[in-house]
N, C-alpha and C positions, 0 to 999 in steps of 0.2 A: 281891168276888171270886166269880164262878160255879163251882160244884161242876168245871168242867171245867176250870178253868182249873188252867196246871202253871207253877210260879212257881222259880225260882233266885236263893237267899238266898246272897250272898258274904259274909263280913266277915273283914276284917283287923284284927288284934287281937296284942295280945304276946302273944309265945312262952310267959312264966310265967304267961297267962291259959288255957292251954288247958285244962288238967284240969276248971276252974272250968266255960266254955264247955258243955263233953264234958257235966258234969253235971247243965247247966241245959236244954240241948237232951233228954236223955233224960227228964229231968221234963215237960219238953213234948210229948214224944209224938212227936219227931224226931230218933230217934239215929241215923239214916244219913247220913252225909257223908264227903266228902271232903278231906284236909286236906294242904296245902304249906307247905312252906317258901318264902319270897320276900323281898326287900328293897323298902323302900322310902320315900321323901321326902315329907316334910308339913310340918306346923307343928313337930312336936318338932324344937328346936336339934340342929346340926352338935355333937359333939365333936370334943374335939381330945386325939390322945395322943401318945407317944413312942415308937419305936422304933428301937433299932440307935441312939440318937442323933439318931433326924432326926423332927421333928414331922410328924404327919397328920392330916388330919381326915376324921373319918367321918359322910357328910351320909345315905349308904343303913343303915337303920335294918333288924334283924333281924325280921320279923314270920309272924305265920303266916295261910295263907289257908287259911280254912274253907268250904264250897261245899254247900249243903243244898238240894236238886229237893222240893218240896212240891207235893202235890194234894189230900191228904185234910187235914192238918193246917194251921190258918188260920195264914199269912203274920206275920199281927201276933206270936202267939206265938212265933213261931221270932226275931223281929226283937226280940221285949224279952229272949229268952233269951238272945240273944247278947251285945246293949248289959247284961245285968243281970251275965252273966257275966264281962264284958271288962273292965267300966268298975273305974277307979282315983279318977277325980275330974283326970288327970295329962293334959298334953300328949302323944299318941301314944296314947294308946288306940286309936284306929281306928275304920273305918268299916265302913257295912254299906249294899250296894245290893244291890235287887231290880232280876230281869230277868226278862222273861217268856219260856217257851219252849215252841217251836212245837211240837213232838214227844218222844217216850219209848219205845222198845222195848227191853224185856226182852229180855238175847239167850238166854237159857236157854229161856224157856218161850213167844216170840214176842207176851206180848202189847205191848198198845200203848195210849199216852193214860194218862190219868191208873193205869191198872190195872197200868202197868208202873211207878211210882214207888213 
């Protein structure tokens, strides 16, 4: 990766993994992010439960999305801090893709490129 390059680290990860995440990103040197709530289907099995009497099964799974813009701090770091923080050993742990992006402006202070991340 070149000095210039501005890279977006997603990973989706369980809900009871964030604090863990939160903690491993800040020893990295990458505590700004953005974080959602989302659902979503993988390998982790469907359950199935009861309600009111009547069986359901629930195949979208609780997860959280974490969204980290890097330029100064190297890509790998930010990618084992999330896998070191997420991981369980468990089916549904989650994933984590890079994407590259094209632009960055700071709306406060107008800069741009990597100087606004």
């Amino acid at each position: 990766m070149s000095e210039t390059d501005i890279k977006m680290v997603v990973g989706m990860i369980r809900p009871d993994k964030l604090g863990d995440v939160k903690q491993a990103l800040v020893e990295a040197d990458a505590p700004s992010m953005t974080v959602t709530n989302v659902s979503g289907r993988g390998s982790e099995p469907a359950k199935k439960g009861q309600w009111r009497g009547e069986e359901y099964v629930v195949d979208l799974h609780q997860k959280i999305k974490i969204e980290v813009v890097v330029a100064d701090t190297p890509v790998d770091d930010v990618i084992e801090a999330i896998r070191d923080g997420a991981r369980t050993g468990e089916k549904g742990d989650g994933k984590i893709f890079v994407l590259p992006v094209e632009g960055a402006t700071q709306i406060r202070t107008g800069k741009e490129g990597p100087e606004a991340v």
